[in-house]
C-alpha positions as CSV (number, residue, x, y, z in Angstrom):
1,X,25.0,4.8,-23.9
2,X,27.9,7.6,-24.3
3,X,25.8,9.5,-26.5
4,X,23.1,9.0,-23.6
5,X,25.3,9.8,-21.3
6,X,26.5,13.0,-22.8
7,X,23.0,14.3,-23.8
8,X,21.9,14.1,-19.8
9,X,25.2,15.8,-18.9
10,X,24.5,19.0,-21.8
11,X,20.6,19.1,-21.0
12,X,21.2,19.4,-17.0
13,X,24.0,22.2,-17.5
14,X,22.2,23.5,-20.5
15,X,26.2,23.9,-21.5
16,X,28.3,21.6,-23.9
17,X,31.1,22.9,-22.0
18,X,30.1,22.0,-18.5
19,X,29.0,18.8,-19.8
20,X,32.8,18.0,-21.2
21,X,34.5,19.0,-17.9
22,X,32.1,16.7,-15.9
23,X,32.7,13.4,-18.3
24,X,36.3,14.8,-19.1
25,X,35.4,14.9,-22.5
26,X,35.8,18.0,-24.9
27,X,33.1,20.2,-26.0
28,X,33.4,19.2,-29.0
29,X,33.2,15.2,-28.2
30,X,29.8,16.5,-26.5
31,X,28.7,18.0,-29.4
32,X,29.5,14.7,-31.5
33,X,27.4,12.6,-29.2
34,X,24.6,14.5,-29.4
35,X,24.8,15.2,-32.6
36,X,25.1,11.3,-33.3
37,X,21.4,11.3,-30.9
38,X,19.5,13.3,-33.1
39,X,20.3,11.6,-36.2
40,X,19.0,8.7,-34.1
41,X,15.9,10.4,-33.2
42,X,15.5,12.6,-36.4
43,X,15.0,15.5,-34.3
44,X,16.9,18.2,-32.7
45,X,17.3,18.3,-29.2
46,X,18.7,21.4,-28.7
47,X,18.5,24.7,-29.8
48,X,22.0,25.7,-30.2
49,X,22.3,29.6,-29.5
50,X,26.3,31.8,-28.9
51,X,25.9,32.0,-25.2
52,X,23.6,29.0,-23.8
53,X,21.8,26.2,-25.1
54,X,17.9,25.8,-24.7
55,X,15.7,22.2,-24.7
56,X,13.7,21.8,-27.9
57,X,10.4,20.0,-27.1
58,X,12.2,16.7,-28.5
59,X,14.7,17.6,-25.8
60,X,12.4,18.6,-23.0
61,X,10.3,15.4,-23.5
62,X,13.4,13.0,-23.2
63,X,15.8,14.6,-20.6
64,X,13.9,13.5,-17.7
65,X,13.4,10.0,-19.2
66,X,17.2,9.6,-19.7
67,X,17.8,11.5,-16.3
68,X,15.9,8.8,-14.2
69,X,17.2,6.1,-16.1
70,X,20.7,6.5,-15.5
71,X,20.0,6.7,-12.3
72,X,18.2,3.4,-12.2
73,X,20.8,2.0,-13.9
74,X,23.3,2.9,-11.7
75,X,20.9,1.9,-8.8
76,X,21.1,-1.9,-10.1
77,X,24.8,-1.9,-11.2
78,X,25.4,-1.2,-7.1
79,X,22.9,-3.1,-6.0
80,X,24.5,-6.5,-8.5
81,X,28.0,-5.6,-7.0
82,X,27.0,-5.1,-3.4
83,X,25.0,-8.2,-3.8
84,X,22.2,-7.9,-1.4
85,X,23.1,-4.5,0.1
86,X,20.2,-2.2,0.3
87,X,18.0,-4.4,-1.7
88,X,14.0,-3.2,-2.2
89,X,10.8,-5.1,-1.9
90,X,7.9,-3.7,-2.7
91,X,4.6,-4.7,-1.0
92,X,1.2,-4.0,-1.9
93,X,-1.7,-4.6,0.6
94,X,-5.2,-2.2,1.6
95,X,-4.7,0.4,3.5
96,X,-6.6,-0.4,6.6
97,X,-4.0,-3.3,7.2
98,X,-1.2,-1.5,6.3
99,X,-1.8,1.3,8.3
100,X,-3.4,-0.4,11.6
101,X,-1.1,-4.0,11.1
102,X,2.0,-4.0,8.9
103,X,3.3,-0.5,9.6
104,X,2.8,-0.9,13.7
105,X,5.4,-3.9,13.1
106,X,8.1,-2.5,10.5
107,X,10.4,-1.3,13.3
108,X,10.9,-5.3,13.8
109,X,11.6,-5.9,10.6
110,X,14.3,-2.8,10.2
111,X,16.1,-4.7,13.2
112,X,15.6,-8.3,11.4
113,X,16.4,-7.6,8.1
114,X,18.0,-3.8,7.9
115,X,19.7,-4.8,4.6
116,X,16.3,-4.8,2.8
117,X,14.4,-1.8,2.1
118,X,10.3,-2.2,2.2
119,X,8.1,0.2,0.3
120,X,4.8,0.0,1.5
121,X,1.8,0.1,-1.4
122,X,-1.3,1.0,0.4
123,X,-4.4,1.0,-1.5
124,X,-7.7,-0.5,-1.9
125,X,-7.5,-1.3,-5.6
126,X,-5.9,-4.3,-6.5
127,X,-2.3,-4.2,-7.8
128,X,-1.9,-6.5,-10.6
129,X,1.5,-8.3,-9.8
130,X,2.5,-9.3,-13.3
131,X,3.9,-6.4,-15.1
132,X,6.3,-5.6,-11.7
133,X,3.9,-2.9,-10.1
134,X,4.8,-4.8,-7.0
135,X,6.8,-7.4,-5.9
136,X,3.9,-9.2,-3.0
137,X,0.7,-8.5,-2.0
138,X,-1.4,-9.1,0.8
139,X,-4.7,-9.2,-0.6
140,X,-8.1,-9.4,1.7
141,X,-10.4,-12.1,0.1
142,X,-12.9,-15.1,0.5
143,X,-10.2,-17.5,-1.5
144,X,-6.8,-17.2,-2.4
145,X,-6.1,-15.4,-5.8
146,X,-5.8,-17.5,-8.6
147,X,-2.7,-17.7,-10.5
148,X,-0.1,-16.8,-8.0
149,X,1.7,-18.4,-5.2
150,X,0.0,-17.7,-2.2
151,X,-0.1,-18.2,1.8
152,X,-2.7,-17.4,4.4
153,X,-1.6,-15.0,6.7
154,X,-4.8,-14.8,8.9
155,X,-8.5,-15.0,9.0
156,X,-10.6,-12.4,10.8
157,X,-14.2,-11.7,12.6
158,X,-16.4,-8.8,12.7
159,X,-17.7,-8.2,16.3
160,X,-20.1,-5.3,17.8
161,X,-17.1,-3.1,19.5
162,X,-17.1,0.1,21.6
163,X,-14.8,2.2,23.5
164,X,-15.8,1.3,27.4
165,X,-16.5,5.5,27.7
166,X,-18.7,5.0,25.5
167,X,-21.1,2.7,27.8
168,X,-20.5,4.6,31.4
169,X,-23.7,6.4,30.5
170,X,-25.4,2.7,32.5
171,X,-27.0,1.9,29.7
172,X,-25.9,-1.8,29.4
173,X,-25.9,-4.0,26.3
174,X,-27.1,-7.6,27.3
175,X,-28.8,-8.5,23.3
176,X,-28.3,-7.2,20.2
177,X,-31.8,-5.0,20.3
178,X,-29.9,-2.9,23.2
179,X,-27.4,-1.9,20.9
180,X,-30.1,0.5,19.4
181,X,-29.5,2.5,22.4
182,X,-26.2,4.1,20.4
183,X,-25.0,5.6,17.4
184,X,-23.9,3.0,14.5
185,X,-20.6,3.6,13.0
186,X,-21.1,2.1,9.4
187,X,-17.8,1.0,6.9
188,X,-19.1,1.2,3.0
189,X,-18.4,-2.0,1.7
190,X,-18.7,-2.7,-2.3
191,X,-22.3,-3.4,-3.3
192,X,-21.3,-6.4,-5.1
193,X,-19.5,-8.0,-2.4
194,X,-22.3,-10.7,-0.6
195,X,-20.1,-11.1,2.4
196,X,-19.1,-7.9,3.0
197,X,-19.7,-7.6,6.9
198,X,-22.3,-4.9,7.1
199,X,-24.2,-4.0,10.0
200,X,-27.3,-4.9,8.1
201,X,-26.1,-8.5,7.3
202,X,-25.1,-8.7,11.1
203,X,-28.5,-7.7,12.2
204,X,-30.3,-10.3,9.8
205,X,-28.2,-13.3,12.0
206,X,-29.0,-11.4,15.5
207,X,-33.1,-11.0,14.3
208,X,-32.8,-15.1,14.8
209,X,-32.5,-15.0,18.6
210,X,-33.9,-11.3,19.4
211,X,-37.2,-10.6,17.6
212,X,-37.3,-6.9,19.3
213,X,-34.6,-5.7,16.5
214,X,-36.0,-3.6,14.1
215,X,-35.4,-3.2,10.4
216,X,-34.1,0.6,10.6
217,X,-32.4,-0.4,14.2
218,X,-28.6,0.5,12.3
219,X,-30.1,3.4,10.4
220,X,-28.5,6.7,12.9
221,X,-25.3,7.0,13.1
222,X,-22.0,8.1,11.0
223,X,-21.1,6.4,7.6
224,X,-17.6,6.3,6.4
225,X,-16.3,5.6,2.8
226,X,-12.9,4.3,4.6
227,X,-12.4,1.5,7.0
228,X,-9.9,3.1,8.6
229,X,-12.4,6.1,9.4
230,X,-14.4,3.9,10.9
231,X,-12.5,2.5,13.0
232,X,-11.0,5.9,14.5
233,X,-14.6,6.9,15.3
234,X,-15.2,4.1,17.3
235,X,-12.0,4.5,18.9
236,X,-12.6,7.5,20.2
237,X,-16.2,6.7,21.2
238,X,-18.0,8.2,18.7
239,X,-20.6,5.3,18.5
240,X,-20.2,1.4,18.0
241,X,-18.8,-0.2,14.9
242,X,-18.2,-3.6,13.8
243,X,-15.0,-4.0,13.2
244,X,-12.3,-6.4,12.3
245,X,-10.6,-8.4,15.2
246,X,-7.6,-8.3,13.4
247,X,-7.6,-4.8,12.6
248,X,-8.0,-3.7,16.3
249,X,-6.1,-6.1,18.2
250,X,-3.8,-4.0,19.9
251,X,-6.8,-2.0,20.9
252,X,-8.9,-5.2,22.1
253,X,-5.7,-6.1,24.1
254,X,-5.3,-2.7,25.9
255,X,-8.7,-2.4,26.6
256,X,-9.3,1.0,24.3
257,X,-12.0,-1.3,22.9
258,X,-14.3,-3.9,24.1
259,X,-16.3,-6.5,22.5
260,X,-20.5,-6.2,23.1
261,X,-21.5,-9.2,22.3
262,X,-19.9,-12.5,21.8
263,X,-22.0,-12.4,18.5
264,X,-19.8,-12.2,15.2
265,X,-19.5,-12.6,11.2
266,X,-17.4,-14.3,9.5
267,X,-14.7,-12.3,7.8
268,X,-12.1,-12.6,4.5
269,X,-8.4,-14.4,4.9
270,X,-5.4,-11.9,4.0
271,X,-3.5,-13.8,1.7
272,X,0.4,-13.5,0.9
273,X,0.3,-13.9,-2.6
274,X,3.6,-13.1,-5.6
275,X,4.0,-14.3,-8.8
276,X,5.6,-17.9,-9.7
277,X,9.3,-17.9,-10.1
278,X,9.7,-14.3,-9.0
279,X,13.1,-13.2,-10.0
280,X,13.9,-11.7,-6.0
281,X,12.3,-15.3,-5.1
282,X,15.1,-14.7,-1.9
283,X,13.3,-11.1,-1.0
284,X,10.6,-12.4,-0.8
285,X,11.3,-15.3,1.7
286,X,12.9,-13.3,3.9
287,X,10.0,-11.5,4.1
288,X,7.0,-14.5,4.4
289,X,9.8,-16.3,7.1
290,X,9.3,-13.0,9.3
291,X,5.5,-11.9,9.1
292,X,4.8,-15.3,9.6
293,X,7.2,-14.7,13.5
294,X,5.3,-11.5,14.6
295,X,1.9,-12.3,14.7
């Protein structure tokens, strides 16, 4: 560690001298240590010249790697002495629900639990738990993830949705065949994925109790490669999307978007999922305890 220690301190000053007056050490002592290194390593790590010294690749290759992990080091030794003080939880979850329901609601946690820090994984790929990529997840599925501990957090619906603008032109929406009368706002779901709720799988159910829908009825319209896209077009009345009740419930409950008809499909459950025996097992209760309070 001292040889560590004083390698970081000569590669940031690129000076053995600076490096000794900030570990009040002597040069020499400096030069020791890292000396002591590169037999380690078998390699030089610095090119030792009259006036400065300059990285060799050996050096330029490890300084940052020692940089950030003293720092990390020093990170947990305050965070084991301050005991939970400024503790981090990582959470993983798609972006759609972090963006439209998990960030709307951090301010409430800050005030609940402003001892613990929250970094917020967005993404659509799944984040495999077990190496320490992430601490939880909320992952959107038919069933709950096998081989972790997991919770349901909710279940949602896909309903036809608009912004009410969008229908003050009189044309009025009574079945599903008069929804041809607008643009379709379409999500890309994976092909794979048989209960993905698609406009296409939505207007299959409605063909059962309105024969006038056609089979290109949902072909016009805008197609986005991101949920979240999606729904921002419908918001701001850019055609009519079916989108996730949970996803837009603020919206729903201001009246920035209104339901067409009380015609939906099923959707996925968000699970709260973590590995068994998680070693900040106390993190992550805090956290379940209070999503579970603001829903």
């Amino acid at each position: 560690m001292s040889a560590l220690r004083a390698f970081e301190a000569a590669a940031r000053h690129l000076s053995f001298k600076a490096a000794a007056a900030e570990l009040s050490l002597t040069p020499t002592a400096i030069s020791h240590q890292v000396r002591a290194l590169e037999q380690i390593l078998g390699r030089p790590l610095f090119r030792r010249r009259p006036r400065a010294l300059i990285l060799t690749e050996a050096g330029t290759t490890l300084f940052p790697v020692v940089r950030n992990g003293l720092d990390a080091f020093a990170e947990a030794m305050t965070a084991v002495r301050d005991g939970i003080a400024r503790q981090r939880l990582r959470v993983t979850t798609t972006n759609a629900f972090a963006a439209r329901w998990l960030v709307p609601r951090l301010p409430q946690w800050r005030a609940a639990r402003p001892e613990i820090v929250l970094e917020v994984i967005g993404t659509d790929a799944v984040v495999d738990l077990a190496p320490g990529n992430a601490d939880v997840a909320i992952r959107y599925a038919l069933a709950a993830p096998v081989g972790l501990t997991t919770t349901e957090l909710l279940r949602d619906r896909f309903w036809p949705m608009a912004n009410p603008k969008l229908l003050a032109d009189g044309n009025p929406i009574s079945r599903p065949s008069d929804l041809a009368k607008y643009p379709f706002i379409h999500a890309l779901w994976s092909d794979t994925n048989k209960h993905a709720p698609t406009w296409q799988r939505w207007l299959t159910m409605a063909r059962r109790i309105d024969a006038a829908i056609s089979a290109d009825m949902a072909a016009n319209g805008l197609t986005f490669s991101e949920e979240l896209h999606a729904i921002d077009a419908v918001i701001a009345g850019q055609g009519i999307g079916l989108l996730s009740n949970v996803l837009v419930a603020s919206e729903l409950a201001s009246g920035a978007l209104v339901k067409l008809l009380d015609l939906s499909l099923p959707g996925l459950g968000f699970y709260l999922a973590y590995t068994p025996y998680h070693p900040r097992q106390t993190l992550i209760d805090a956290f379940t305890e209070w999503i579970f309070t603001v829903q």
